[in-house]
N, CA, C and O atoms as CSV, one atom per row, in Angstrom:
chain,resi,resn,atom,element,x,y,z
A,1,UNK,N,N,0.850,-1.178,0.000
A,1,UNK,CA,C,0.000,0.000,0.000
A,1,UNK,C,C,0.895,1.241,0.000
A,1,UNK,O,O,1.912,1.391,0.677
A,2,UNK,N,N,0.232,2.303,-1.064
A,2,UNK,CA,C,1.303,3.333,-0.972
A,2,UNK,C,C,0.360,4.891,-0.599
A,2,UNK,O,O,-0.302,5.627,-1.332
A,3,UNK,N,N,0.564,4.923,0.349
A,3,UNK,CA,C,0.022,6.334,1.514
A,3,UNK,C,C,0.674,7.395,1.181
A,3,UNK,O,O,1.880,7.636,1.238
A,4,UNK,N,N,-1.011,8.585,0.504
A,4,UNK,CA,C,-0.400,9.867,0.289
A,4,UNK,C,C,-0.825,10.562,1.322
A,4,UNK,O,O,-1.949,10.251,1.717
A,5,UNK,N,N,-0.167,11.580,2.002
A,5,UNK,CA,C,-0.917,12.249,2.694
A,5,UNK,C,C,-0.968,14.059,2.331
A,5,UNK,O,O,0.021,14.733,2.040
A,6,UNK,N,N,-2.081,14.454,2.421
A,6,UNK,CA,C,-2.204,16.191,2.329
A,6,UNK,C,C,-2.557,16.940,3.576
A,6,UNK,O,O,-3.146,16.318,4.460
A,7,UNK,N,N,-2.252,18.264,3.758
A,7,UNK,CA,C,-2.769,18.832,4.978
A,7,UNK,C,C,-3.192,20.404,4.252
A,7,UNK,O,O,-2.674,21.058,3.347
A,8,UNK,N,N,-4.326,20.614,5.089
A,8,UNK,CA,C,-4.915,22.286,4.781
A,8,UNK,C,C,-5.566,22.334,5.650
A,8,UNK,O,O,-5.613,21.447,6.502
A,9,UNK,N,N,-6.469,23.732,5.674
A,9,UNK,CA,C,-7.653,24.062,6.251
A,9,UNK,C,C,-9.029,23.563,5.966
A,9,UNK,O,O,-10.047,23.368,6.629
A,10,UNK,N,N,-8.691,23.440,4.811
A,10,UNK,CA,C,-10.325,22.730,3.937
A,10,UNK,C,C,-11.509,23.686,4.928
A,10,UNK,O,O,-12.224,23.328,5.864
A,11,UNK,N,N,-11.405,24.504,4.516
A,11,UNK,CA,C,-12.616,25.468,5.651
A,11,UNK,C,C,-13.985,25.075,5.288
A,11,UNK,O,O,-14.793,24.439,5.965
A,12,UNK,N,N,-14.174,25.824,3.466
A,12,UNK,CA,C,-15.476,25.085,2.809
A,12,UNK,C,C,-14.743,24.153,1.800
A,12,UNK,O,O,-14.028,24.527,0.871
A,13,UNK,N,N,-15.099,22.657,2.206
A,13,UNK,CA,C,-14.704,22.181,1.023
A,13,UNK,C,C,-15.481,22.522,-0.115
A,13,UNK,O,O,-16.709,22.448,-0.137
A,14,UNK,N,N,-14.472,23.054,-1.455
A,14,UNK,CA,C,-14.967,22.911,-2.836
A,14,UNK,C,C,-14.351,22.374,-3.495
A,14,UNK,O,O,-13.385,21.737,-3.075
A,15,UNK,N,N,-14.748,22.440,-5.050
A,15,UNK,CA,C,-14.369,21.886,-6.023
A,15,UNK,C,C,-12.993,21.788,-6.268
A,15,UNK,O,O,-12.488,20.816,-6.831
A,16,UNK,N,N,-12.245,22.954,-5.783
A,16,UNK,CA,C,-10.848,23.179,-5.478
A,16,UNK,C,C,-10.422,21.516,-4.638
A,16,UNK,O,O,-9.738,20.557,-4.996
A,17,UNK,N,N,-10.943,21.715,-3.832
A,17,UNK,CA,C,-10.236,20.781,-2.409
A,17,UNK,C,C,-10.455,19.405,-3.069
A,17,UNK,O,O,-9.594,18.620,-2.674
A,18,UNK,N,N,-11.154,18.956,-3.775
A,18,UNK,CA,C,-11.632,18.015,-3.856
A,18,UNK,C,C,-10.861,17.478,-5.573
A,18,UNK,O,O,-10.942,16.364,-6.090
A,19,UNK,N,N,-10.336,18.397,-5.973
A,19,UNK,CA,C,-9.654,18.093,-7.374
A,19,UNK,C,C,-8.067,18.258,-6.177
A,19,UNK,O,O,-7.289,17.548,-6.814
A,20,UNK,N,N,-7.810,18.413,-5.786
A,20,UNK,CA,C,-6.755,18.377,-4.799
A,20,UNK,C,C,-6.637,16.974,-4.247
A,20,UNK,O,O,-5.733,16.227,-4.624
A,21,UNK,N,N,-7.454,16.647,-3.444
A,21,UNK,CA,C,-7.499,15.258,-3.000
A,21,UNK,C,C,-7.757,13.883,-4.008
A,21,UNK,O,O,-7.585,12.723,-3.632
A,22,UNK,N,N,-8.148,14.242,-5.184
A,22,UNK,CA,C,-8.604,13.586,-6.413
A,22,UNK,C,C,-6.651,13.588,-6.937
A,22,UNK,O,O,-6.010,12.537,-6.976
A,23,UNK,N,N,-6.352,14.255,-7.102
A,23,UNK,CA,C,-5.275,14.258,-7.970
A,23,UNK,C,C,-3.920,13.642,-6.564
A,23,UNK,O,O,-3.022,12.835,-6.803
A,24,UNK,N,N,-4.089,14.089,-5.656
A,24,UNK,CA,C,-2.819,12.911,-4.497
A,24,UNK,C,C,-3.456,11.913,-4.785
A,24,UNK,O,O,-2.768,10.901,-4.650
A,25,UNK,N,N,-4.798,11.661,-5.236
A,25,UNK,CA,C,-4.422,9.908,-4.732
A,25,UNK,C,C,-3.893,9.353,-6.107
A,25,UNK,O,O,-3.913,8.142,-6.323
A,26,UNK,N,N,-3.523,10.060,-6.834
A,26,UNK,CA,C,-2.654,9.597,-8.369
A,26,UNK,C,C,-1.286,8.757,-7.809
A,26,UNK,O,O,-0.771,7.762,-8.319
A,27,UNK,N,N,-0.872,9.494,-6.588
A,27,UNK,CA,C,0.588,9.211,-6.209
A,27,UNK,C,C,0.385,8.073,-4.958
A,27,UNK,O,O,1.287,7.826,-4.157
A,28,UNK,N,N,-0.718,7.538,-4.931
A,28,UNK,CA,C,-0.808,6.281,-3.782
A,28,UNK,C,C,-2.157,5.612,-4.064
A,28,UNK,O,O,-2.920,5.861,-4.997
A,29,UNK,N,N,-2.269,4.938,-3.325
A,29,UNK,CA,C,-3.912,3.663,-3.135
A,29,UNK,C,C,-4.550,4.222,-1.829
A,29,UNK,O,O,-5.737,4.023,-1.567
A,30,UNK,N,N,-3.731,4.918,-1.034
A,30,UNK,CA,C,-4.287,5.292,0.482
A,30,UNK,C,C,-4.021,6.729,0.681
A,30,UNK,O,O,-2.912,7.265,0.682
A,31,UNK,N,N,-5.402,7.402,0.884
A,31,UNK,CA,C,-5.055,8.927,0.853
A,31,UNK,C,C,-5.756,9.161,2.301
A,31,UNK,O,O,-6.871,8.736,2.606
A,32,UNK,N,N,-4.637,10.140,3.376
A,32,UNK,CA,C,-4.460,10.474,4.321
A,32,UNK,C,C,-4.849,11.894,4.190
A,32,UNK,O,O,-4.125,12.588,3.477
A,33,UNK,N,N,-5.986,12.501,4.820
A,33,UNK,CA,C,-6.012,13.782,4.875
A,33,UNK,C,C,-6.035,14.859,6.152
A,33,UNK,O,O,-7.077,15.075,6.771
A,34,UNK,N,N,-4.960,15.413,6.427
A,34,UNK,CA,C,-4.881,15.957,7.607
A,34,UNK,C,C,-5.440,17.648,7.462
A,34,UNK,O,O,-5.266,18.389,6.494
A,35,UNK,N,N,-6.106,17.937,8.666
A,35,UNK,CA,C,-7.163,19.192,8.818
A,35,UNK,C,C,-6.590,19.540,9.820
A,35,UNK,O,O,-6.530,18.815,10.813
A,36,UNK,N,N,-5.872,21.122,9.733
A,36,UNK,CA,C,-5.364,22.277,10.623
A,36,UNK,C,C,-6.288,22.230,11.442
A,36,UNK,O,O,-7.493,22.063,11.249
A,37,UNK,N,N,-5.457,22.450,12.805
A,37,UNK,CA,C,-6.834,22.507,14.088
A,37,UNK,C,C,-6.757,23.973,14.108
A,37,UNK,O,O,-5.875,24.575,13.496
A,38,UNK,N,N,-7.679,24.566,14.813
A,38,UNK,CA,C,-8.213,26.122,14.333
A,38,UNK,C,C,-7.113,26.818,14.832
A,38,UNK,O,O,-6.738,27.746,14.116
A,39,UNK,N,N,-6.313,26.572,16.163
A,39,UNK,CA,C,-5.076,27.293,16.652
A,39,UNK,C,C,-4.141,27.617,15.947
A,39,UNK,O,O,-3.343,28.544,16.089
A,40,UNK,N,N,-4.244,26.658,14.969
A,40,UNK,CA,C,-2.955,26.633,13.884
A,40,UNK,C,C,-3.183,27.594,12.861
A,40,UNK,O,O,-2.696,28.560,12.273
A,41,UNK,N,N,-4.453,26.623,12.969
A,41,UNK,CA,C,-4.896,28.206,11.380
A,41,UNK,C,C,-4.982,29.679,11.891
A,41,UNK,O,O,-4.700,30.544,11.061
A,42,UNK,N,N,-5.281,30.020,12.959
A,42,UNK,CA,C,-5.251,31.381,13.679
A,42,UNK,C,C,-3.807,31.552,13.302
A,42,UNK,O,O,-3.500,32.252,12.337
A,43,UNK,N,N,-2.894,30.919,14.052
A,43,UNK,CA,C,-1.717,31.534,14.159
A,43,UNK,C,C,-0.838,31.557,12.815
A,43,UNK,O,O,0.093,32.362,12.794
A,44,UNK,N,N,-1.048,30.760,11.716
A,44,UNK,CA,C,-1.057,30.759,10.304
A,44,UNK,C,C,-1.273,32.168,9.358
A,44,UNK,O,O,-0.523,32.866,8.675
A,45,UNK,N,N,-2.840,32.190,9.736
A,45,UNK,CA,C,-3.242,32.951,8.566
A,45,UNK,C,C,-3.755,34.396,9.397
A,45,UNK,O,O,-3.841,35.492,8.844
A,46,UNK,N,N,-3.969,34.217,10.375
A,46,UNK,CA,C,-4.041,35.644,11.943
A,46,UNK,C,C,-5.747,35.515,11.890
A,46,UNK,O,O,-6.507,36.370,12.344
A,47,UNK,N,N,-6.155,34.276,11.245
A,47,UNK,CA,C,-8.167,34.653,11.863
A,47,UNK,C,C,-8.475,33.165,11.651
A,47,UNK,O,O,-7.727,32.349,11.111
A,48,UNK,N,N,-9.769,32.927,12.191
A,48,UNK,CA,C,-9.394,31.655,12.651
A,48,UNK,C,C,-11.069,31.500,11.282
A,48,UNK,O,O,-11.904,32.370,11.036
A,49,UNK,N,N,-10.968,30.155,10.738
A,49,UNK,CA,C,-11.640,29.576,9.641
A,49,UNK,C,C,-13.043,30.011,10.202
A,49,UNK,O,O,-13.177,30.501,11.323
A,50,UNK,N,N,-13.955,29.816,9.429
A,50,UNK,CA,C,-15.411,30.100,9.361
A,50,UNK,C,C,-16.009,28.862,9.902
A,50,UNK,O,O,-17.078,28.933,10.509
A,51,UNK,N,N,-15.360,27.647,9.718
A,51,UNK,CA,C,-15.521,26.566,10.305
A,51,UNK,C,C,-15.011,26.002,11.383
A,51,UNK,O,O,-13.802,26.151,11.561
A,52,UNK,N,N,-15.652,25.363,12.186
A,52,UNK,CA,C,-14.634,24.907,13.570
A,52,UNK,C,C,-13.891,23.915,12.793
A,52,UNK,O,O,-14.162,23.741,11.605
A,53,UNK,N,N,-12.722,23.074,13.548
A,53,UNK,CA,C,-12.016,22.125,12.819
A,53,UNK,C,C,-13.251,20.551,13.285
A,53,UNK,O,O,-12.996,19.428,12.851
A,54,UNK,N,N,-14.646,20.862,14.300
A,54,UNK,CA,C,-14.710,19.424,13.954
A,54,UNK,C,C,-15.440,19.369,12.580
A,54,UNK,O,O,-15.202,18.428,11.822
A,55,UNK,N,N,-16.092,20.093,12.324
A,55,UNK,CA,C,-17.054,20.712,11.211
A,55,UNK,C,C,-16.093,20.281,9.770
A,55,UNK,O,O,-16.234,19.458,8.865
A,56,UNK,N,N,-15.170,21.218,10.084
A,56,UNK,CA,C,-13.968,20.734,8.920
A,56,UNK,C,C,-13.845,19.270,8.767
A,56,UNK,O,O,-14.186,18.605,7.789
A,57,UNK,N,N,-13.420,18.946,9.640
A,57,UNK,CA,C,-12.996,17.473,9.593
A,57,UNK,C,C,-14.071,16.437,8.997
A,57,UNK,O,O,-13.902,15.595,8.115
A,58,UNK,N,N,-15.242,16.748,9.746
A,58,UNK,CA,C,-16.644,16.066,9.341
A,58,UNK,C,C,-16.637,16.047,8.476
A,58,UNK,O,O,-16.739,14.919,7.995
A,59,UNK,N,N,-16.504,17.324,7.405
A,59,UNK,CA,C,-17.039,17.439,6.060
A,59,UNK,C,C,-15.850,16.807,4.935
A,59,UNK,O,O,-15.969,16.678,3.716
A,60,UNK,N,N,-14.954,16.551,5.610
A,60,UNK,CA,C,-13.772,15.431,4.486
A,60,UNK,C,C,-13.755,14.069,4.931
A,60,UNK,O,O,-12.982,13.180,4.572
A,61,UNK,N,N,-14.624,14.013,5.690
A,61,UNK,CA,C,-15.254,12.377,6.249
A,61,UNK,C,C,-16.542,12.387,5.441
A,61,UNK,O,O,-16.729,11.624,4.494
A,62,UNK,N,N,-17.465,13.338,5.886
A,62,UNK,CA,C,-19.050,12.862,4.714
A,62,UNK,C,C,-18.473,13.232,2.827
A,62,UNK,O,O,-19.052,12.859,1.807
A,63,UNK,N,N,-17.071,14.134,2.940
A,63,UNK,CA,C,-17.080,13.776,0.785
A,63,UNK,C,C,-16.997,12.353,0.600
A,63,UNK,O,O,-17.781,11.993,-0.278
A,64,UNK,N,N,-16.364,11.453,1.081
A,64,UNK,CA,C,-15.989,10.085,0.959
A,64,UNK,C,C,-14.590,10.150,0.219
A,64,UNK,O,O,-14.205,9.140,-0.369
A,65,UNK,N,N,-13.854,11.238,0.224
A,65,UNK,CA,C,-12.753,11.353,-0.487
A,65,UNK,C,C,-11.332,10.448,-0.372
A,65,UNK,O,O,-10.659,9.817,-1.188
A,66,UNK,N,N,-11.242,10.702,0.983
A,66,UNK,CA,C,-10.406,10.076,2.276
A,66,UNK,C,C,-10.145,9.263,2.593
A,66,UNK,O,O,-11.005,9.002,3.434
A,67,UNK,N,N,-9.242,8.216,2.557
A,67,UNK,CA,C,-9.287,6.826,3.641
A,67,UNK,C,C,-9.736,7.005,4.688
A,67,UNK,O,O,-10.830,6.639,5.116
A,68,UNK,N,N,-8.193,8.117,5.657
A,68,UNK,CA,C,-8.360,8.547,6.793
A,68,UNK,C,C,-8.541,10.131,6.515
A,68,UNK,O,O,-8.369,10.685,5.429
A,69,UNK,N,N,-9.023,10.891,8.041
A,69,UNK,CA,C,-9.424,11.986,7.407
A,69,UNK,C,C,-9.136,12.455,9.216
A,69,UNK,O,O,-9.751,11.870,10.108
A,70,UNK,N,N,-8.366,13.304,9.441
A,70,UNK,CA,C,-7.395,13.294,10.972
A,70,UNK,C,C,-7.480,14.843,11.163
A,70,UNK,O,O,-7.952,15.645,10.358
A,71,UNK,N,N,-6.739,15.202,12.812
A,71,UNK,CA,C,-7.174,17.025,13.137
A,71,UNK,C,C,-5.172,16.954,13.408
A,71,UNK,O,O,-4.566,16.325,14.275
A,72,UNK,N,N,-4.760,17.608,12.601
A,72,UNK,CA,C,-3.435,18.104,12.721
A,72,UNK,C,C,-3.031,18.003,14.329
A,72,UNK,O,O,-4.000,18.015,15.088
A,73,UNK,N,N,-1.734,17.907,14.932
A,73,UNK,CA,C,-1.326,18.214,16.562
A,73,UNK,C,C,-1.090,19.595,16.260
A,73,UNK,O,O,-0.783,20.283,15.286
A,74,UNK,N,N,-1.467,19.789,18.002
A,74,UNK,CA,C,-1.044,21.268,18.021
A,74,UNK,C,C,0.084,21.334,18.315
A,74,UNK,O,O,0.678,22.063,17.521
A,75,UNK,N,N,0.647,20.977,18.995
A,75,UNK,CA,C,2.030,21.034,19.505
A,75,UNK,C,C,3.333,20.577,18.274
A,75,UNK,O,O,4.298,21.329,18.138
A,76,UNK,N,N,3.242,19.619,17.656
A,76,UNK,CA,C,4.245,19.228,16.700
A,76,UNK,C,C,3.537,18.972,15.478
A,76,UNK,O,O,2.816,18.023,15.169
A,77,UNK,N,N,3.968,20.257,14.682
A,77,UNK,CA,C,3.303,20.354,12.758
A,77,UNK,C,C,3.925,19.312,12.341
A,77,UNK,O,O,3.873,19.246,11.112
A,78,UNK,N,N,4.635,18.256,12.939
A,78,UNK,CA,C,4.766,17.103,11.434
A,78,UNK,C,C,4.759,15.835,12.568
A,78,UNK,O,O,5.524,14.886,12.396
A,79,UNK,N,N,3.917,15.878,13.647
A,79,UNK,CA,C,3.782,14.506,14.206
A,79,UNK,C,C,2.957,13.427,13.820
A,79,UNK,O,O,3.055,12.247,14.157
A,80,UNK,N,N,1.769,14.203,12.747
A,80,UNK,CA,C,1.054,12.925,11.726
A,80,UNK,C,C,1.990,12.336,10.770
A,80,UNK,O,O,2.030,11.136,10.502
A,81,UNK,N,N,2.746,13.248,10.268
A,81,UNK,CA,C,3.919,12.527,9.331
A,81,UNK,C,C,4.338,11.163,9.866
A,81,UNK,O,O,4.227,9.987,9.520
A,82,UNK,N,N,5.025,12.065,11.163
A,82,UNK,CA,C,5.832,10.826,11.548
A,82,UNK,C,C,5.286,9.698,12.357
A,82,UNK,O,O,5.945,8.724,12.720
A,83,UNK,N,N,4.197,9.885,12.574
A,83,UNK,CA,C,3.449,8.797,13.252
A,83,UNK,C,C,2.597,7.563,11.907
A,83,UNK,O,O,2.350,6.369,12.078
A,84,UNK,N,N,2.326,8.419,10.641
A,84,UNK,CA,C,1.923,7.660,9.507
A,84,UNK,C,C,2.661,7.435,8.848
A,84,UNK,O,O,2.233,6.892,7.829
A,85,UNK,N,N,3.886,7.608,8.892
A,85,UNK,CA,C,4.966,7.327,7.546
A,85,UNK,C,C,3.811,7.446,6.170
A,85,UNK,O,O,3.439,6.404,5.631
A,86,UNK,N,N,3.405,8.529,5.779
A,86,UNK,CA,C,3.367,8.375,4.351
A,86,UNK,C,C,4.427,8.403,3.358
A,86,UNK,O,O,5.454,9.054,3.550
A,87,UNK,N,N,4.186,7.600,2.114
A,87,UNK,CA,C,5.169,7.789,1.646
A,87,UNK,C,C,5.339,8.948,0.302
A,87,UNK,O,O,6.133,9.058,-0.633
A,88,UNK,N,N,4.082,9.749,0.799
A,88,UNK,CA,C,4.288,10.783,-0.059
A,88,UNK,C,C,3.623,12.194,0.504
A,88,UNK,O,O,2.402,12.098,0.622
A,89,UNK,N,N,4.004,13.096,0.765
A,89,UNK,CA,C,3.084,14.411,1.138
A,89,UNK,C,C,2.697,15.274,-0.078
A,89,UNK,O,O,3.421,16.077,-0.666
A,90,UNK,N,N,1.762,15.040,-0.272
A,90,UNK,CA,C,1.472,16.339,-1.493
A,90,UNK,C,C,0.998,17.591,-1.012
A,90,UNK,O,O,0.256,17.819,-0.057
A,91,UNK,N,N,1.564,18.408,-1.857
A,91,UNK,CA,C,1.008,19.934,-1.388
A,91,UNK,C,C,0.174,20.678,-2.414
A,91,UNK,O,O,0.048,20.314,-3.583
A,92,UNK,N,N,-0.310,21.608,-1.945
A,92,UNK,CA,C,-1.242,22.406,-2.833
A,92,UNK,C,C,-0.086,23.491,-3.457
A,92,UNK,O,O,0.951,23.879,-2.917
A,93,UNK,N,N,-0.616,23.818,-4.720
A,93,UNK,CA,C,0.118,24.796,-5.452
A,93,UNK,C,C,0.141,25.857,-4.556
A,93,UNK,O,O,0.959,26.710,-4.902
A,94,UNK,N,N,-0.462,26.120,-3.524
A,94,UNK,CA,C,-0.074,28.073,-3.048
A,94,UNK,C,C,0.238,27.858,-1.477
A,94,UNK,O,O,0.216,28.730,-0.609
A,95,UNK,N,N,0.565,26.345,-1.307
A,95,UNK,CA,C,0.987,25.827,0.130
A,95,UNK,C,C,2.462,26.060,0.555
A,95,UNK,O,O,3.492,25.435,0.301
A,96,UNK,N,N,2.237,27.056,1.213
A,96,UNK,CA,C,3.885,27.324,1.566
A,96,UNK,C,C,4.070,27.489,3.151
A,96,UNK,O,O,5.017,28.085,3.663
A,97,UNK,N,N,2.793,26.736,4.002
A,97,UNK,CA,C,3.243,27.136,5.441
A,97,UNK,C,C,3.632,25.420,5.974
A,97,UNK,O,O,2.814,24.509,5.840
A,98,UNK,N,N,5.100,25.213,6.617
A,98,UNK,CA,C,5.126,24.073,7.059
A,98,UNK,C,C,5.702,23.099,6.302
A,98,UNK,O,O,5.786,21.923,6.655
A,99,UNK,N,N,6.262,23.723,4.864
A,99,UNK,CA,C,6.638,22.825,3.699
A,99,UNK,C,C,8.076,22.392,4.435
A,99,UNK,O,O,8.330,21.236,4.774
A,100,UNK,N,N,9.009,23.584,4.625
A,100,UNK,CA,C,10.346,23.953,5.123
A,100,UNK,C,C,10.932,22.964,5.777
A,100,UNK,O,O,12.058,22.602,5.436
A,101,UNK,N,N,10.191,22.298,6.940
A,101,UNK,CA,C,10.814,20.752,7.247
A,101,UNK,C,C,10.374,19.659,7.145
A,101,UNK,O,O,10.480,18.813,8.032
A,102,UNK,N,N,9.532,19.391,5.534
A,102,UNK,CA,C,8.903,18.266,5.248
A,102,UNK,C,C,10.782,17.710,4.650
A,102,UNK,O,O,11.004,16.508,4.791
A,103,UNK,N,N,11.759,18.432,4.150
A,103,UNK,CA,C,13.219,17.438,3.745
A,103,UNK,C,C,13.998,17.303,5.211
A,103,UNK,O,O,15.213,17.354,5.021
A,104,UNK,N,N,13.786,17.206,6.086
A,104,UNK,CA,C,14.399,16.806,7.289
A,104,UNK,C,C,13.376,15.105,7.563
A,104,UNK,O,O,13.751,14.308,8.423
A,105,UNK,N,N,12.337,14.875,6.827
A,105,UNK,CA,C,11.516,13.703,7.173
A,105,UNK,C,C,11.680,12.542,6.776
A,105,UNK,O,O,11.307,11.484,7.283
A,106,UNK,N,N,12.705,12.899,5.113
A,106,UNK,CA,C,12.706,11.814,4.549
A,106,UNK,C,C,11.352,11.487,3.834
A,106,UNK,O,O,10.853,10.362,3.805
A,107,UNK,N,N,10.829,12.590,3.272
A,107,UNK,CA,C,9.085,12.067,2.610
A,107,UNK,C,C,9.222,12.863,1.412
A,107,UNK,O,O,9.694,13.987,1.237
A,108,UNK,N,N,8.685,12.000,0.606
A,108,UNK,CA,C,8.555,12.547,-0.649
A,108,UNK,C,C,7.900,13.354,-0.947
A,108,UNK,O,O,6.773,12.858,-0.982
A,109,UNK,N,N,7.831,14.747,-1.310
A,109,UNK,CA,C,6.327,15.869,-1.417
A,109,UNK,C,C,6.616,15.857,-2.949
A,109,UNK,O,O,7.538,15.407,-3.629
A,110,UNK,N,N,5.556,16.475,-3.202
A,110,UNK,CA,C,4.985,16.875,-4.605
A,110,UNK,C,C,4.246,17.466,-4.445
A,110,UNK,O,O,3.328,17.148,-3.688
A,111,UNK,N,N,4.307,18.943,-5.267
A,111,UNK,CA,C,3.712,20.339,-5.553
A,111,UNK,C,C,2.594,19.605,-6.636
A,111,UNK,O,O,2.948,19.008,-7.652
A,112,UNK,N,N,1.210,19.775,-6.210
A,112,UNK,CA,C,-0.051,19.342,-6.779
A,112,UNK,C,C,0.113,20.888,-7.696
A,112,UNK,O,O,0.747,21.902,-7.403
A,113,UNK,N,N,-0.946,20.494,-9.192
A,113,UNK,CA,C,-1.609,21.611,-9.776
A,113,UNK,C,C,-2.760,21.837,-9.695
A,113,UNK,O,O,-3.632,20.969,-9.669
A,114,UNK,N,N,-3.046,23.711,-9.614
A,114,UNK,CA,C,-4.312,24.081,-9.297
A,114,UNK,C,C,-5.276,24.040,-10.514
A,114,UNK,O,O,-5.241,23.901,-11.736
A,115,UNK,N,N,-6.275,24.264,-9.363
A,115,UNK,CA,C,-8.143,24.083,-10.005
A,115,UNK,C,C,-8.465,24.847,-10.420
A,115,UNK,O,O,-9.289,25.375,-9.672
A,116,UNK,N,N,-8.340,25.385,-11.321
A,116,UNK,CA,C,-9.456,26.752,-11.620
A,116,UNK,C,C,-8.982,27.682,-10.521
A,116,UNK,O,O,-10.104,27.789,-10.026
A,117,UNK,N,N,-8.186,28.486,-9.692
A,117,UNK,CA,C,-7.526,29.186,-8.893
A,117,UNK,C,C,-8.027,30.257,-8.879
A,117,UNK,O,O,-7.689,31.030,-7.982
A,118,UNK,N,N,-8.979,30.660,-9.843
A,118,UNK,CA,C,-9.974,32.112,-10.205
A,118,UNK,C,C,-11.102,31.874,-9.564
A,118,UNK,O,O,-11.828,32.753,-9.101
A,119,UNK,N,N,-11.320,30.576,-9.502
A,119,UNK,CA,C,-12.844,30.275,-9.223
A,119,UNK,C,C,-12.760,29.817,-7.749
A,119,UNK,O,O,-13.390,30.330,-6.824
A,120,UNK,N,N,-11.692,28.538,-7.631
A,120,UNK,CA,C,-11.823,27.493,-6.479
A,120,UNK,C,C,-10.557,28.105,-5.499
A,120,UNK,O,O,-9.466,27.540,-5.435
A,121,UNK,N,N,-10.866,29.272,-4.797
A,121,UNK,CA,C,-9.396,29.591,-3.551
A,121,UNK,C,C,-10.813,30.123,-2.654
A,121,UNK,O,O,-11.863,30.683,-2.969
A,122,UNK,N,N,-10.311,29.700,-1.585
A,122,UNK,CA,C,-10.700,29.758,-0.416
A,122,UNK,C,C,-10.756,31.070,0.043
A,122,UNK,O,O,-11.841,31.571,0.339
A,123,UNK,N,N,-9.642,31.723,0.143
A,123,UNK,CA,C,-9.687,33.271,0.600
A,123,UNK,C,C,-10.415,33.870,-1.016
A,123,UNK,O,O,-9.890,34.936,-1.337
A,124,UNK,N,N,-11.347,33.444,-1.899
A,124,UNK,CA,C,-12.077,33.890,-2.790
A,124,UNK,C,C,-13.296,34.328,-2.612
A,124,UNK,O,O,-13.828,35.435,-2.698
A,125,UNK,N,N,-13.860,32.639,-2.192
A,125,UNK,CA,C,-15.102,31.927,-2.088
A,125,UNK,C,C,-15.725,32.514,-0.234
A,125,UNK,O,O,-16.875,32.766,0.128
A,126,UNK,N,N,-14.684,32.549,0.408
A,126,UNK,CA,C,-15.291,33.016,1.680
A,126,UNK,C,C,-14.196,34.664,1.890
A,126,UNK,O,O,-13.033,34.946,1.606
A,127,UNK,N,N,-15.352,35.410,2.528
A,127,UNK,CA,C,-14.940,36.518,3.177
A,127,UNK,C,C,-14.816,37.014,3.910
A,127,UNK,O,O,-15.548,37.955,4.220
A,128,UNK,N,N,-13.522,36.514,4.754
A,128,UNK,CA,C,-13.228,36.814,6.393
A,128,UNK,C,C,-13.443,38.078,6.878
A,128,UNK,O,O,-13.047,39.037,6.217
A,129,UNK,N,N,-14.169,38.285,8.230
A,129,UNK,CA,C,-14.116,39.687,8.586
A,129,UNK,C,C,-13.021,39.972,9.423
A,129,UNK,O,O,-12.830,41.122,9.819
């Protein structure tokens, strides 16, 4: 079995997120999807998602996208890594928080291509106050 795993906010999943998770599982049979817990995303992006993270999480459990479908640690950003050995992390084309010590892991990443990026971005589709 070859385990991809991705991590985001997935706040509203759309069509974006879901051609995202459609296209990692190109690079495995078992797709791992890890969901920022809201602390993270606060301290990330400085406001915290429109969604709580169980809400988040729920909703990449009811797409059926997922094998597993998990809430990021707060304390250590790559302790799902290392507790799942995937053998691949894919990232989203505009994912640049947390990439920096995915080559200290020994895991293979791959820069995914975007969806429609006009249509399907998150800071688009929702409008934080």
């Amino acid at each position: 079995m070859k385990r991809v795993m991705v991590f985001g906010t997935f706040d509203i999943l759309h069509e974006g997120h879901k051609n995202f998770f459609k296209q990692a599982r190109e690079f495995g049979n078992y797709l791992i999807v890890v969901a920022a817990r809201d602390r993270t995303v606060l301290k990330v992006k400085g406001k915290l998602p429109l969604n709580n993270e169980k809400i988040r999480l729920n909703n990449i459990i009811k797409s059926n996208l997922a094998d597993k479908a998990i809430l990021g640690d707060l304390k250590d950003k790559y302790k799902k890594i290392k507790e799942l050995k995937p053998d691949v992390v894919c990232l989203g084309y505009d994912q640049n928080s947390f990439v920096d010590g995915l080559n200290e892991l020994n895991v293979k990443t791959i820069k995914l291509k975007p969806y429609k990026p006009e249509i399907y971005k998150s800071s688009k589709i929702i409008k934080y106050s």
